[in-house]
VOVOZA-781176 format. One record per atom (N, C-alpha, C): residue number from 1; atom name; x, y, z negated. Coordinates in pm, 1 decimal, decimal comma. Atoms other than C-alpha are relative to their C-alpha. Layout:
N
+-----+----+----------+----------+----------+
:   k :  a :        X :        Y :        Z :
+-----+----+----------+----------+----------+
: NUM : CA :        X :        Y :        Z :
...
+-----+----+----------+----------+----------+
//
This chain:
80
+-----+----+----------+----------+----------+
:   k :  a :        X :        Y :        Z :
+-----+----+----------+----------+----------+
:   1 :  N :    -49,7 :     -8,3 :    136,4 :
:   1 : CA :   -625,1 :  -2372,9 :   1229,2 :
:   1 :  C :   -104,5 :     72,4 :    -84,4 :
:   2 :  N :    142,9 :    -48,3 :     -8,0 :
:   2 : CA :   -902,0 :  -2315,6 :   1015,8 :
:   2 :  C :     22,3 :    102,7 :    -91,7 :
:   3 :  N :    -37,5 :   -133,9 :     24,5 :
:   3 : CA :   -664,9 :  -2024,0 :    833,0 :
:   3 :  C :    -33,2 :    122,1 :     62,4 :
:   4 :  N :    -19,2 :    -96,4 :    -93,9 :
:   4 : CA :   -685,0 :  -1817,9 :   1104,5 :
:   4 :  C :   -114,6 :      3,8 :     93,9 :
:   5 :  N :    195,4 :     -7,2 :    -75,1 :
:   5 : CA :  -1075,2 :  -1903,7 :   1251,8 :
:   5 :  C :    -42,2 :     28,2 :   -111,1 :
:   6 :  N :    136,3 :     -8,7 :     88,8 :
:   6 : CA :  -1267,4 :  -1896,0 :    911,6 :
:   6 :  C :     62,8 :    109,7 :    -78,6 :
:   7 :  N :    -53,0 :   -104,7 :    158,3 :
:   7 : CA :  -1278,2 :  -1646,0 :    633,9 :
:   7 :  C :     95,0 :    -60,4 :    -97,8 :
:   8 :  N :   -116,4 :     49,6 :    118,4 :
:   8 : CA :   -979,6 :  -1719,3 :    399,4 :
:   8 :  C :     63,2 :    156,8 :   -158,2 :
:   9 :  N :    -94,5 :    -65,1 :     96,9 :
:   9 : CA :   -812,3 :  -1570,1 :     92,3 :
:   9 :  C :    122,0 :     87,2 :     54,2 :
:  10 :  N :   -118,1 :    -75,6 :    -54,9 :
:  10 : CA :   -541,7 :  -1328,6 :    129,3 :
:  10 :  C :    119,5 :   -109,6 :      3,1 :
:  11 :  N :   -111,6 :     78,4 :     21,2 :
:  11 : CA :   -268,2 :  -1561,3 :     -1,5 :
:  11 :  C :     25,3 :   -121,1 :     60,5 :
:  12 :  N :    -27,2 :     97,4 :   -118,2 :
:  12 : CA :   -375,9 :  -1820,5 :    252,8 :
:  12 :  C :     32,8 :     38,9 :    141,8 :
:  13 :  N :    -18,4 :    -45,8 :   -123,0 :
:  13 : CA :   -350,6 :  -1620,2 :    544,5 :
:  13 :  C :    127,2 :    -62,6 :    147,2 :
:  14 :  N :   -142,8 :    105,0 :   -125,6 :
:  14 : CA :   -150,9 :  -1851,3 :    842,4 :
:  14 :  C :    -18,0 :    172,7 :     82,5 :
:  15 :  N :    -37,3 :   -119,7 :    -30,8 :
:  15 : CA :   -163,8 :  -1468,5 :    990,0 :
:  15 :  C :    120,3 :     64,3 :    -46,7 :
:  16 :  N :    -50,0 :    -77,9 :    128,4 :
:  16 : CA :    -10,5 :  -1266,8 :    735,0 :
:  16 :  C :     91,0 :    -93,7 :   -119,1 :
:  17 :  N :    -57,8 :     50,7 :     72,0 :
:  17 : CA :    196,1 :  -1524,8 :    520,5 :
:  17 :  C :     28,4 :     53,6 :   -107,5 :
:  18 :  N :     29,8 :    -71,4 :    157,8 :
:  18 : CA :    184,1 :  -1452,6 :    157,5 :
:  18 :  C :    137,9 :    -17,5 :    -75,6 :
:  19 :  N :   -168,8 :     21,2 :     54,1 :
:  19 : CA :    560,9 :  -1519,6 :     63,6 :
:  19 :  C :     49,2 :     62,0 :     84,0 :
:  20 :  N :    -99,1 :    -50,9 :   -112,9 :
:  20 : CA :    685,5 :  -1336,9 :    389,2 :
:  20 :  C :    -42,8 :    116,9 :     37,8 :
:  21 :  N :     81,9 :    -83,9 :     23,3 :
:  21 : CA :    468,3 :  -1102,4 :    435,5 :
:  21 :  C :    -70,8 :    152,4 :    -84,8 :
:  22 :  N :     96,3 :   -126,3 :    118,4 :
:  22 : CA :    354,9 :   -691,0 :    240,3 :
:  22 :  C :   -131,6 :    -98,1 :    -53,9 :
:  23 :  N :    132,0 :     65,7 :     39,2 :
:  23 : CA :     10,3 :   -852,6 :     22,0 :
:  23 :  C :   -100,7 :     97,2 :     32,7 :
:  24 :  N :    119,2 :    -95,0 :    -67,7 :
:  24 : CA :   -119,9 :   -525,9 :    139,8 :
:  24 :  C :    -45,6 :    -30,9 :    158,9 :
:  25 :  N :     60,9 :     59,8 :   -140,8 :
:  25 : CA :   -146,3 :   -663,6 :    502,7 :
:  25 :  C :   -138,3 :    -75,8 :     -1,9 :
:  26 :  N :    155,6 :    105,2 :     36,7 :
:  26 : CA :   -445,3 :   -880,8 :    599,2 :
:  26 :  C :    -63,1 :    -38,6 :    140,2 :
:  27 :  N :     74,6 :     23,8 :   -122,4 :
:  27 : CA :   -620,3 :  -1001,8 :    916,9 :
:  27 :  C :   -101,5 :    -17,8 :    -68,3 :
:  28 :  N :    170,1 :    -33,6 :     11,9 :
:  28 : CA :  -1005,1 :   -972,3 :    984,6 :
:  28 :  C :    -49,2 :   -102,6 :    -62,9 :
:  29 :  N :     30,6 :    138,3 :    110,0 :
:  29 : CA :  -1038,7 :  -1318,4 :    828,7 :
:  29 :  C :     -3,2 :     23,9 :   -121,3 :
:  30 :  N :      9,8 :     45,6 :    136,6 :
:  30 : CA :   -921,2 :  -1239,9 :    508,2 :
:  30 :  C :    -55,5 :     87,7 :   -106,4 :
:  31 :  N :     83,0 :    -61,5 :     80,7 :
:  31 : CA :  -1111,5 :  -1150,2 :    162,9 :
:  31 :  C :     87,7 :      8,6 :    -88,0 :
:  32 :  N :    -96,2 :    -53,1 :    174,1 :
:  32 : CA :  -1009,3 :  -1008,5 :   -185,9 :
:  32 :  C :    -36,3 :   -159,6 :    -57,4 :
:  33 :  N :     23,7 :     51,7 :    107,2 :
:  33 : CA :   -969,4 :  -1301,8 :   -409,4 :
:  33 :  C :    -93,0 :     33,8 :   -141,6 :
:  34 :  N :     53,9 :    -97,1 :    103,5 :
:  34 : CA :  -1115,5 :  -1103,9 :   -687,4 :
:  34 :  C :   -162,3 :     -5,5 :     15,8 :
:  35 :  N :    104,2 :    -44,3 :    -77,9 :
:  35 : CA :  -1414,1 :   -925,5 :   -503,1 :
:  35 :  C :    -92,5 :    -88,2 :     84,1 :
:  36 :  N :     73,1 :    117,0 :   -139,5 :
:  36 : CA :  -1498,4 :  -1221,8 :   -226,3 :
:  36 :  C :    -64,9 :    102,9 :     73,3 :
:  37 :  N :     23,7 :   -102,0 :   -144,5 :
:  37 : CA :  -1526,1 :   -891,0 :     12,5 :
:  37 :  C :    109,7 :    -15,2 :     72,2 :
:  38 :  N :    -73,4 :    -13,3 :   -106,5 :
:  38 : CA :  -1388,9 :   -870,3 :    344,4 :
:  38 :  C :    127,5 :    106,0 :    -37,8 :
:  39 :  N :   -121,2 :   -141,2 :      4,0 :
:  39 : CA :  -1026,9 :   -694,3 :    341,1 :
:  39 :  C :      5,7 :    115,0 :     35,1 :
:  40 :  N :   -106,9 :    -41,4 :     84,6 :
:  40 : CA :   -915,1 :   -470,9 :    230,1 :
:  40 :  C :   -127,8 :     13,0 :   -151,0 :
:  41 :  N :    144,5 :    -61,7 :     88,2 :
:  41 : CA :  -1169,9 :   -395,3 :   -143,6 :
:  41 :  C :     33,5 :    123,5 :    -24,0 :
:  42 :  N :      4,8 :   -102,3 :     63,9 :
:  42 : CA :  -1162,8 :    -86,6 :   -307,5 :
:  42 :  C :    119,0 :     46,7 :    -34,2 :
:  43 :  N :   -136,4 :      8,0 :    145,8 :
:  43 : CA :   -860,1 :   -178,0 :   -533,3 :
:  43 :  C :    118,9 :    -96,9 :     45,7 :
:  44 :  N :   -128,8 :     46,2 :   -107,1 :
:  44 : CA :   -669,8 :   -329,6 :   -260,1 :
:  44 :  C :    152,4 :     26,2 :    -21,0 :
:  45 :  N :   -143,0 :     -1,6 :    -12,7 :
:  45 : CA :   -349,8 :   -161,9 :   -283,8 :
:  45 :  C :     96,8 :     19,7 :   -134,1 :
:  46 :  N :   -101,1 :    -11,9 :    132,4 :
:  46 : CA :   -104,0 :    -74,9 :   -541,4 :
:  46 :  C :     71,4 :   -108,1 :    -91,5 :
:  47 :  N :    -59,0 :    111,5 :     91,9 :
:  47 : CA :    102,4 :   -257,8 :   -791,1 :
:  47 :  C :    -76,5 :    -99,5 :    -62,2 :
:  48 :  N :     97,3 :     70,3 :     57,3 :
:  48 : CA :   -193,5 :   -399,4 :   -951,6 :
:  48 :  C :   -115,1 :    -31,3 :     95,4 :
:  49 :  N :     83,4 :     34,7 :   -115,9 :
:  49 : CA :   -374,9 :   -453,5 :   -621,3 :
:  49 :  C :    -64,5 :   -101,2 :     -0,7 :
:  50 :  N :     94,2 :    115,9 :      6,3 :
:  50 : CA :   -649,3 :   -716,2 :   -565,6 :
:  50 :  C :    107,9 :   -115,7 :    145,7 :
:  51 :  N :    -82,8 :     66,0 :    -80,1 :
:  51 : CA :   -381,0 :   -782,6 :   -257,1 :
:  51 :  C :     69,6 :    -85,9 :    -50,2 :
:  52 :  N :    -85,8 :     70,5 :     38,2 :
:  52 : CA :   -168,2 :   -939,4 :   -507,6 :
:  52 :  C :   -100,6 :   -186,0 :     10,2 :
:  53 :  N :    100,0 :    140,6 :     83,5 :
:  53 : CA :   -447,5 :  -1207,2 :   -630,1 :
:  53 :  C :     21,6 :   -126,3 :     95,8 :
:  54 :  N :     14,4 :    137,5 :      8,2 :
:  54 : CA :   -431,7 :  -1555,6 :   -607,3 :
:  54 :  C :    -66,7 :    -96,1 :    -89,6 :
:  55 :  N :     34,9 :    109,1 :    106,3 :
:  55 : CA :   -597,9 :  -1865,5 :   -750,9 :
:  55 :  C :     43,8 :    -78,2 :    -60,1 :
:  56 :  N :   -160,0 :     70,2 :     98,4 :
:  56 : CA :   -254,7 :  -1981,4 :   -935,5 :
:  56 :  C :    -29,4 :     66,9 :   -114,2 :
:  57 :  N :    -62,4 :   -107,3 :    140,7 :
:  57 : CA :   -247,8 :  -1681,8 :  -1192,3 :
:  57 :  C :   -128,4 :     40,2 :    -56,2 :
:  58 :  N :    101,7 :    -56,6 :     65,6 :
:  58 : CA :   -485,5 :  -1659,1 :  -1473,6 :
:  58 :  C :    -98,8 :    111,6 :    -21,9 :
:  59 :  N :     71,7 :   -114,8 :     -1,6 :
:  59 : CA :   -542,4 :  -1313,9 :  -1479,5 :
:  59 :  C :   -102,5 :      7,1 :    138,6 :
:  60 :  N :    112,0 :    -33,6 :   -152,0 :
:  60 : CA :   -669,1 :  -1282,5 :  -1104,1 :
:  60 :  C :   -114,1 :   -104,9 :    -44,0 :
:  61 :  N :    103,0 :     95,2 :    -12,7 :
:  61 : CA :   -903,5 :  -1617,9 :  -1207,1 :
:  61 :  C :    -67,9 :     90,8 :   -109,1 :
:  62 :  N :     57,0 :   -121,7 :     82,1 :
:  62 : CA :  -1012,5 :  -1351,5 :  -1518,2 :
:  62 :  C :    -70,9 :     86,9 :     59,6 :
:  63 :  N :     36,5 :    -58,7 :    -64,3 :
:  63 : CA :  -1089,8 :  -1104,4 :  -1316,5 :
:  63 :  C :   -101,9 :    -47,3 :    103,5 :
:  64 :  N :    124,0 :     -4,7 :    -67,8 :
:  64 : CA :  -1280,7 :  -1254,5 :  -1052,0 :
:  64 :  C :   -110,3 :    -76,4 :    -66,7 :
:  65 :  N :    115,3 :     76,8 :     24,5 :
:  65 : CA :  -1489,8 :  -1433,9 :  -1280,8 :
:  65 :  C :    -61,3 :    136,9 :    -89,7 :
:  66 :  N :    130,2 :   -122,9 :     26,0 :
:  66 : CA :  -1578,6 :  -1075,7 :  -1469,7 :
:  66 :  C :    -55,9 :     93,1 :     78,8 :
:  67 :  N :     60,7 :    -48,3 :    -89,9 :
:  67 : CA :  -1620,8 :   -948,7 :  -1148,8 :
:  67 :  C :   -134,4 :    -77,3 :     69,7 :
:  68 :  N :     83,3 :     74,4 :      2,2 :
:  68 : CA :  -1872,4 :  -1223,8 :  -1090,8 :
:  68 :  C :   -120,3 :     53,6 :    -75,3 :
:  69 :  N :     69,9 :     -4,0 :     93,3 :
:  69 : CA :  -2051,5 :  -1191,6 :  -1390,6 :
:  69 :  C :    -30,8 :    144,8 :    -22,2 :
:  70 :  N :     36,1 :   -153,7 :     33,4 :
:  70 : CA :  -2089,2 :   -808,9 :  -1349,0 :
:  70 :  C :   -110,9 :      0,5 :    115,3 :
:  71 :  N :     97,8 :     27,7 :   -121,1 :
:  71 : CA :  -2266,2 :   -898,0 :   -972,3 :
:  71 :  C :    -85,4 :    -60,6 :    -42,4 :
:  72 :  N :    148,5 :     77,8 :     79,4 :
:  72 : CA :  -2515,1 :  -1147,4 :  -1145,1 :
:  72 :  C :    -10,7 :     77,1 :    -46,5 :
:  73 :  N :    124,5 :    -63,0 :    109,1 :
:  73 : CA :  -2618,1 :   -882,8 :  -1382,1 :
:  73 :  C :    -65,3 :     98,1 :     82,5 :
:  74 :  N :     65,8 :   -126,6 :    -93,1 :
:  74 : CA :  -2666,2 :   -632,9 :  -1141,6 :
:  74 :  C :   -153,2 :    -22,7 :     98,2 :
:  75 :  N :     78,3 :     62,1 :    -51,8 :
:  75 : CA :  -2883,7 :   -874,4 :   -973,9 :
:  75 :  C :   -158,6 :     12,9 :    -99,5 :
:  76 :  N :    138,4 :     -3,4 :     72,9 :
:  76 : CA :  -3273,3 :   -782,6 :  -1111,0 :
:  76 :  C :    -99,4 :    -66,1 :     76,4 :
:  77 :  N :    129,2 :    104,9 :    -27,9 :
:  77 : CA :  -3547,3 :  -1048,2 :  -1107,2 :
:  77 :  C :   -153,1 :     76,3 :     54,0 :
:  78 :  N :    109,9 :    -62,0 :    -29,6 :
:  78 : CA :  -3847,7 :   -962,6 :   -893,9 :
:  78 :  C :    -86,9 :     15,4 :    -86,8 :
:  79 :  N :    102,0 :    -15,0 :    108,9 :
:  79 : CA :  -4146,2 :   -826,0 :  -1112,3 :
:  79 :  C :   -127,1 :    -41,8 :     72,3 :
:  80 :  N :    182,8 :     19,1 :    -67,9 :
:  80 : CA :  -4540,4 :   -939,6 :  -1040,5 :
:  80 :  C :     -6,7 :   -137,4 :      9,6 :
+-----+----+----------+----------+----------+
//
């Protein structure tokens, strides 16, 4: 099941089931939506947790795209 062999999303997790399931849970497979780091991130838990995120709900697709766009800038072009 390629949930439960490959890296997945939290909210896909065939581990951890995302309707049945705390969103703070997580097997070694799964990443922040948000972040695209290995579980748990930073900002993992709480009411406003990256645990919640999914790629249904605008805001989380908000978020990981200014979390994106903060990693490209950080990114500096070799000089010489």
């Amino acid at each position: 099941v390629a949930c439960r062999d490959l890296p997945h999303q939290r909210n896909l997790c065939a581990e951890y089931p995302f309707s049945k399931t705390p969103h703070e849970s997580y097997c070694p497979k799964c990443f922040c939506y948000v972040c695209e780091k290995i579980a748990p991130c930073e900002a993992w838990k709480g009411p406003l947790g990256h645990c919640h995120a999914t790629d249904q709900e605008k805001k989380w697709k908000d978020m990981r795209k200014a979390q994106q766009s903060a990693q490209a800038q950080e990114i500096k072009p070799c000089s010489g």
